[in-house]
C-alpha positions in Angstrom: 24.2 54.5 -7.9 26.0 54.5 -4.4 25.5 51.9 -1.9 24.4 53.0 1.9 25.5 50.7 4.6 23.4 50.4 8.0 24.2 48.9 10.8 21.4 46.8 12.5 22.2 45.5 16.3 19.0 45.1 17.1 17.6 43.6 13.9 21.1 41.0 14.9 20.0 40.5 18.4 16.7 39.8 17.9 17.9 37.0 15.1 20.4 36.1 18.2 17.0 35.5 20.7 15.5 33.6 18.4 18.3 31.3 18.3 18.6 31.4 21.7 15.2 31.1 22.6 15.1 27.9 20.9 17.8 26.3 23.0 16.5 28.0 26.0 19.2 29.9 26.7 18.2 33.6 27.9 17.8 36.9 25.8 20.3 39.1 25.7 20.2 42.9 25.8 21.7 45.6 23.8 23.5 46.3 27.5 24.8 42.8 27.9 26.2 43.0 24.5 28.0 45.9 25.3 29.4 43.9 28.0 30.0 41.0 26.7 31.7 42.9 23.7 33.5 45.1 25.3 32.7 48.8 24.4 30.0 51.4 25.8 26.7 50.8 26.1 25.9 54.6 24.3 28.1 52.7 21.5 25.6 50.2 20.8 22.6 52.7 21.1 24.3 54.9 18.6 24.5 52.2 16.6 20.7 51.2 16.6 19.8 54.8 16.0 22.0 55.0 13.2 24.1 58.0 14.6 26.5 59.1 11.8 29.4 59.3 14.2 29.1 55.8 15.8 28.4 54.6 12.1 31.6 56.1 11.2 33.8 54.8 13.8 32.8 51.2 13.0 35.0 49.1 12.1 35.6 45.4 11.1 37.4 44.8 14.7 34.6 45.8 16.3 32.4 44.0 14.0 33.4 40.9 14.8 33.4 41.5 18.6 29.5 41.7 18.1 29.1 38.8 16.1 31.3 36.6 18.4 28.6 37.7 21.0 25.6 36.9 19.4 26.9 34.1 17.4 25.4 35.5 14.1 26.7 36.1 10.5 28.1 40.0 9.4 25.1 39.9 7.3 22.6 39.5 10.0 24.7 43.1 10.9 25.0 45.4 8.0 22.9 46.0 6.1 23.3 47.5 2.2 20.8 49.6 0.3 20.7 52.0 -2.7 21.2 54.9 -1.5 19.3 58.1 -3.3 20.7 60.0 -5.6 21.2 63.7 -4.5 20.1 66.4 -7.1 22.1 68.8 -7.6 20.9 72.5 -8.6 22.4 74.1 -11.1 
C-alpha cells in the first residue's frame, strides 16, 4: 500500500505555542511565520488546507525554513498515512 504525506503547519505551530507559551514568549501566527520564513502568506494557507499544488511545490529547503521558525522537529511537520487503495474497474 502507498504512503500519503500531509503537511501540518498548524498542527506544528500550535506544538510551537505550547513551547512558547511555557517560556512566555508570544504565539506566533501562520502570518508571522510566513514572515519570519520568508515566503507568502497564501503559501502557508495552502499548506494548512492541504492544496495539492502548494503540497507539490514543497520542498525540503523550504522545510527547514519552517522548522528553523518554530523551533520544532520535520515530524511535528509531515505527516505520513496509508493512503487508500483506488479500485480500479474493469
Amino acid at each position: 500500500m502507498a504512503k500519503k504525506v500531509r503537511i501540518t503547519p498548524a498542527k506544528a505551530i500550535a506544538k510551537a505555542n505550547l513551547r512558547r507559551a511555557e517560556t512566555g514568549k508570544k504565539p506566533i501566527t501562520m502570518n508571522s511565520l510566513a514572515v519570519q520564513a520568508g515566503v507568502a502568506a497564501t503559501t502557508i494557507t495552502r499548506l494548512a488546507r492541504t492544496d495539492d499544488k502548494a503540497t507539490s511545490a514543497f520542498s525540503l529547503d523550504f522545510a527547514g525554513k519552517i522548522v528553523t521558525v518554530l523551533d520544532c522537529e520535520i515530524e511535528d511537520l509531515v505527516e505520513v498515512s496509508e493512503a487508500a487503495e483506488s479500485t480500479i474497474q474493469p
